[in-house]
DOMI-256687 format. One record per residue: residue number from 1; residue in one letter; x, y, z of N, C-alpha, C in turn. Coordinates in steps of 0.001 Angstrom, whole numbers, plus 500000, padded with zeros to 6 digits. Example, Ala and Ser with C-alpha at 12.3 -4.5 7.8 and 13.67 -1.06 7.14 Angstrom:
2
nr:rest:n.c1:n.c2:n.c3:ca.c1:ca.c2:ca.c3:c.c1:c.c2:c.c3
1:A:513190:494310:507800:512300:495500:507800:513200:496700:507800
2:S:512850:497750:507080:513670:498940:507140:512900:500030:507870
END
This chain:
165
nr:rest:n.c1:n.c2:n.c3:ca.c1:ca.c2:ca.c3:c.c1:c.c2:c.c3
1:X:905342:165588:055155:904401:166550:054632:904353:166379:053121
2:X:903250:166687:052582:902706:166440:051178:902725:167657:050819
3:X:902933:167915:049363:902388:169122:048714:900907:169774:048967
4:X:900177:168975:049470:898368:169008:049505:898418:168966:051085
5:X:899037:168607:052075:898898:168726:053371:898853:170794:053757
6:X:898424:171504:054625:897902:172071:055119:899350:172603:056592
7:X:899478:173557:055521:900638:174074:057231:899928:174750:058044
8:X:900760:174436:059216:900358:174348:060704:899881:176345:060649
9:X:898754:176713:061203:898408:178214:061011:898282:178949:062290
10:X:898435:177789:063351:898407:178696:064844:898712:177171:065638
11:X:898867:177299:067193:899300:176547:067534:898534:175493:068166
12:X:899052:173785:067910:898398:173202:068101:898161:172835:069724
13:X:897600:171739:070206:897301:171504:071603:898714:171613:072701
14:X:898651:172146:073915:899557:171681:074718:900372:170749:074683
15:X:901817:170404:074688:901796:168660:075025:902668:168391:075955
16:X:902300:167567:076771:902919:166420:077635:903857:165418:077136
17:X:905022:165422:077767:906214:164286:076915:906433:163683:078159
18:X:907210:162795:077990:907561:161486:078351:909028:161107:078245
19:X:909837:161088:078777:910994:160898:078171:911732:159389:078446
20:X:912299:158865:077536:912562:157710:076984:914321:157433:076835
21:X:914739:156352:077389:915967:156435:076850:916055:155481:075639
22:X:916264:156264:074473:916348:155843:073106:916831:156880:072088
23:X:917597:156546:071290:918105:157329:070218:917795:156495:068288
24:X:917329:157564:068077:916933:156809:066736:918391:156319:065607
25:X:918440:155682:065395:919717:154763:064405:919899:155794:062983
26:X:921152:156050:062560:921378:157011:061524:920028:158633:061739
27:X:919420:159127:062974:919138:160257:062966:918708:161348:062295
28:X:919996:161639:061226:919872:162939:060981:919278:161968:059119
29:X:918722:160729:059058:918222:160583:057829:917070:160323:058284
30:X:916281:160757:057590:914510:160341:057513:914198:158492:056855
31:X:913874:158020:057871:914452:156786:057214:913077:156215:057873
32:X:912424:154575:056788:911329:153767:057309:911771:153022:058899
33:X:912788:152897:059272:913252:152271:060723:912700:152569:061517
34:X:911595:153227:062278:911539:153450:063187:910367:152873:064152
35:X:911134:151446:064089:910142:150773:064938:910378:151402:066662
36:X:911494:151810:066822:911795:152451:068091:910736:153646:068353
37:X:910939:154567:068021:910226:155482:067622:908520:155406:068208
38:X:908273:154637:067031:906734:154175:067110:906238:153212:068183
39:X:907253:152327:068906:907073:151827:070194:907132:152763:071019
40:X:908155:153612:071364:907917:154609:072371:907003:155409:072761
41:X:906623:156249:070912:905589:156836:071239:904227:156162:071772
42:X:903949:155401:071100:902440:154733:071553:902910:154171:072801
43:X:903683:153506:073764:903798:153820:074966:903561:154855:075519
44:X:904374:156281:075324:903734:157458:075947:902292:157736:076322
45:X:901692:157644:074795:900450:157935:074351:899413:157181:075649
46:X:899545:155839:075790:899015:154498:076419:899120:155183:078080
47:X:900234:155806:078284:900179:156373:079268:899985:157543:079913
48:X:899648:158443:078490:898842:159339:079392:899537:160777:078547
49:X:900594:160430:077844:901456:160954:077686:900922:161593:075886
50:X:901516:162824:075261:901422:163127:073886:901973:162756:072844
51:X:903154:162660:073431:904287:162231:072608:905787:161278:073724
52:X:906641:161089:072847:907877:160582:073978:908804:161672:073415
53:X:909560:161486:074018:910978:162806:073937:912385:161585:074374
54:X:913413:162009:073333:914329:160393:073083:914887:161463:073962
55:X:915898:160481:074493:917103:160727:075649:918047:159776:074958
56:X:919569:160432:075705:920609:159417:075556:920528:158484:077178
57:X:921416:157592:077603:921351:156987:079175:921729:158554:079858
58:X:922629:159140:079312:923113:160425:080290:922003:161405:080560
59:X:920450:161494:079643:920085:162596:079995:920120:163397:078870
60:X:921165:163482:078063:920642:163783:076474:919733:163755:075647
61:X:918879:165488:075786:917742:165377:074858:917883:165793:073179
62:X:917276:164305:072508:917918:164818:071052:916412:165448:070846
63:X:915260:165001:070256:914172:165008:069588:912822:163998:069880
64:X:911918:164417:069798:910556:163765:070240:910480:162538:069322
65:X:909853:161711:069459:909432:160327:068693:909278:161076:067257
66:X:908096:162041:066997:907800:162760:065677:908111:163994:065670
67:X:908834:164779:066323:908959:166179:066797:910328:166755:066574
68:X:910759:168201:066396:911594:168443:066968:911663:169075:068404
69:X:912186:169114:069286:911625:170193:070057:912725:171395:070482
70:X:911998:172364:070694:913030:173481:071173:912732:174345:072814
71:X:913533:174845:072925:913208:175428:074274:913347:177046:074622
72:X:913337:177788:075255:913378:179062:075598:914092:179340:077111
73:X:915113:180074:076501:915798:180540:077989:915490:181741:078516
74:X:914546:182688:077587:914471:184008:077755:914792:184816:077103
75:X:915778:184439:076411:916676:185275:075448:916904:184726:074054
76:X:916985:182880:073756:917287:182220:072621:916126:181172:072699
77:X:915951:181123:071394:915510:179480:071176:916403:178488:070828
78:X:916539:177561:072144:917847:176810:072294:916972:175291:071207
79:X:917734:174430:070563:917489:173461:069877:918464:172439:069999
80:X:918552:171361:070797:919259:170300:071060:920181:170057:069925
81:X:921709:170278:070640:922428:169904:069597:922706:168418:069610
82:X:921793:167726:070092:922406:165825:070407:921972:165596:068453
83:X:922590:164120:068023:921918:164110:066720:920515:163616:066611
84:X:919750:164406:065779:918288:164022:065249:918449:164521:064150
85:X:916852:163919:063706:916569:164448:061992:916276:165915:062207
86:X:916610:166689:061419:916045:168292:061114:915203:168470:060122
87:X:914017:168500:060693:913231:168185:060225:912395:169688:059342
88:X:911779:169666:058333:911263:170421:057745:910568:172385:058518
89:X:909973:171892:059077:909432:172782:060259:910747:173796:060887
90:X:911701:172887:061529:912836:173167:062383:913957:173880:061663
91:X:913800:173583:060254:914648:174083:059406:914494:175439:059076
92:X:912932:175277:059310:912279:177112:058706:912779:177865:059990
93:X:912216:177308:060854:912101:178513:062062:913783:178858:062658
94:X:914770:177771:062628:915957:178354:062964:916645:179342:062498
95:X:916483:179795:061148:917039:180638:060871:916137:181942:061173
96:X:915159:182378:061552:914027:183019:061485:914249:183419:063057
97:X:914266:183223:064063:914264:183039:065267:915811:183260:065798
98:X:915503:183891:066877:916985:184026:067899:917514:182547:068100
99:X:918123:181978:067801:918687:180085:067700:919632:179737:067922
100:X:919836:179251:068748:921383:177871:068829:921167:176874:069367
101:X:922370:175993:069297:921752:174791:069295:923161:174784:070491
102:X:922750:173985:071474:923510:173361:072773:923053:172485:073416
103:X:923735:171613:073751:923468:170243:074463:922052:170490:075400
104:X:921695:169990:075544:919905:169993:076580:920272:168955:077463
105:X:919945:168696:078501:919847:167426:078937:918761:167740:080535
106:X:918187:166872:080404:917187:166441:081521:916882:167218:082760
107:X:918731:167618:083080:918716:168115:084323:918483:169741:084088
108:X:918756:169930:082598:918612:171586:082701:917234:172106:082112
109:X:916212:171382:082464:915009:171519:081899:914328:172496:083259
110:X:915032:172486:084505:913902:173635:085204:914683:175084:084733
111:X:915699:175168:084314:916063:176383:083961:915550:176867:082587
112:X:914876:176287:082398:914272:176935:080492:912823:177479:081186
113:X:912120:178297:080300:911216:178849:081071:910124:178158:080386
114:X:910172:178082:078967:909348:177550:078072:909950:176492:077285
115:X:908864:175674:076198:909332:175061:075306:908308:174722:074288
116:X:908778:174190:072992:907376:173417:072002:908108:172817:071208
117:X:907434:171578:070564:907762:170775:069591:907174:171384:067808
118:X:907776:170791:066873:907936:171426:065872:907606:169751:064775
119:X:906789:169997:064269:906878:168901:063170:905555:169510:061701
120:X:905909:168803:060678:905751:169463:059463:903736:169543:059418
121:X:903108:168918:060773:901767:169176:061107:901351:169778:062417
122:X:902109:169994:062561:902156:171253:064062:903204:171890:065076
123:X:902621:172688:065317:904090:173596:066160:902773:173721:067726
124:X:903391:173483:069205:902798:173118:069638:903486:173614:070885
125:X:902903:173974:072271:903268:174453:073053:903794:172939:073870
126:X:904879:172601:074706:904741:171419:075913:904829:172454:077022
127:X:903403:171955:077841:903124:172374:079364:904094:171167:080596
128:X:904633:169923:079821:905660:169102:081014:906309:168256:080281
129:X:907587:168230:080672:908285:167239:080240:908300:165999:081348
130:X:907868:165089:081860:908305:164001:083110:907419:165017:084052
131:X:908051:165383:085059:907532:166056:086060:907831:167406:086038
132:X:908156:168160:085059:909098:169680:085221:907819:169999:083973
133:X:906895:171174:084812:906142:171965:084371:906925:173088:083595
134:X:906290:173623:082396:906555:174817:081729:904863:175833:081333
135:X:905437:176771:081250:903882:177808:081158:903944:177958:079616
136:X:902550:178027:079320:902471:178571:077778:902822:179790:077695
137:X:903827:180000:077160:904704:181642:076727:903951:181835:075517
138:X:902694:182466:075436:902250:183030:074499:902845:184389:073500
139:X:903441:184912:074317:904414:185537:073331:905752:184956:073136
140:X:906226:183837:073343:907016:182982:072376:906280:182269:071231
141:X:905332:181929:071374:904529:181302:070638:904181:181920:069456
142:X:903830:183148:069741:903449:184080:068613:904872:184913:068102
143:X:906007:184801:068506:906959:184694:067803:907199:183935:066762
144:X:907161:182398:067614:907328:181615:066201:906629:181981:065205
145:X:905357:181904:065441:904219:181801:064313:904264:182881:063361
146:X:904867:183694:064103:905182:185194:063283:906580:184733:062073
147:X:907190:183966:063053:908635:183390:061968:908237:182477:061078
148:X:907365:181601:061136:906438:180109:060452:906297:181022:059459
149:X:905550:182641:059946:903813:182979:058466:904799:183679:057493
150:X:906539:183717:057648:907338:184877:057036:907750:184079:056019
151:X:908136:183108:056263:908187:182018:054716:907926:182395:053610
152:X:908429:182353:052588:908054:182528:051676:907243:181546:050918
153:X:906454:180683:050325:906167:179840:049330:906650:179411:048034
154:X:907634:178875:048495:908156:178683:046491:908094:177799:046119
155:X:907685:177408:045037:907232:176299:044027:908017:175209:043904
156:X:907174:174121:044107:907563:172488:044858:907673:171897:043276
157:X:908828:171330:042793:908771:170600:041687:908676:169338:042145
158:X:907814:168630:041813:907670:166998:041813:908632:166304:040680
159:X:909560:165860:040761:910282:164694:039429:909667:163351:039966
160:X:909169:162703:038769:908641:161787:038536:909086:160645:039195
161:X:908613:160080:039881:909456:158780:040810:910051:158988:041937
162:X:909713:160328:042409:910431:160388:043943:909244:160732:044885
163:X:909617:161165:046399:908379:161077:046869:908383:162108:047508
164:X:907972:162778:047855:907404:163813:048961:907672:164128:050045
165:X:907668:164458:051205:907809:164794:052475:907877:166043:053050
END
C-alpha cells in the first residue's frame, strides 16, 4: 500500500481459495521472492479459483498467496498461528477485534462458521475454501469494518530513499 492508495471502505467480492501446499521462504519478511506465491496464485486464478491459500504437507493453514486470512468460530476471530507475513491490514484489525491466533489446519475448516481474507486493498468475505462452503456473516463483516473505520489516521513520514508499503 502507498500513501495515495485508497483503503478498503466496505467489503470487497466473495472469494473462493484454493489451497496449495506451499509455504513462503523467510514469511514473516515482506520480501521480492515470491515467485512461489505468484505461481500459485495465477494457478488458482486459471482455475477458477480467487486466490490460493498456502498450506504446510500436514494441512497447515498459514496465509493466502496475497492475503491474510482469518476465520470465525462464533465467539473469536481466530488468525493462523503457522508463520506468515503480518501484514498491514491484519495488524489493524487484531488488536481491534475479539483475536487469537491458533493453529488452523484443513481439517478444522467445517467447524468455523465464517471466514475473510485481509490485505492492504481489501478485506473480503471467502464463501469456500476447496470444497468446505462458508456463509457471508454479514454481521462479522460489519464488525470488522466497524474495527478497519476506528483507526485512527496518523501522519505517514516519507524519509527520503525508502519505500512505501
Amino acid at each position: 500500500m502507498t500513501v495515495a492508495d485508497p483503503a478498503p471502505d466496505g467489503p470487497g467480492a466473495p472469494q473462493r481459495l484454493t489451497t496449495v501446499d506451499y509455504w513462503r521462504p523467510a514469511p514473516h519478511i515482506k520480501h521480492l521472492g515470491g515467485f512461489g506465491q505468484r505461481f500459485h496464485g495465477e494457478a488458482a486464478r486459471r482455475a477458477g479459483y480467487d486466490e490460493a491459500l498456502l498450506t504446510s504437507p500436514y494441512g497447515e493453514i498459514s496465509e493466502g498467496a496475497v492475503t491474510n486470512i482469518a476465520f470465525w468460530d462464533g465467539t473469536s476471530v481466530v488468525w493462523p498461528s503457522a508463520p506468515c507475513l503480518h501484514g498491514i491490514t491484519m495488524a489493524l484489525l487484531e488488536p481491534r477485534l475479539e483475536s487469537v491466533r491458533r493453529p488452523v489446519t484443513l481439517a478444522d475448516l467445517p467447524g468455523y462458521r465464517a471466514a475473510f481474507v485481509a490485505n492492504s486493498r481489501t478485506i473480503a468475505p471467502v464463501t469456500a475454501i476447496d470444497e468446505v462452503a462458508f456463509a457471508v456473516d454479514e454481521e462479522l463483516m460489519g464488525r470488522v469494518f466497524a474495527a478497519y473505520g476506528s483507526v485512527v489516521p496518523e501522519e505517514v513520514a516519507v524519509q527520503s530513499g525508502s519505500s512505501s508499503r
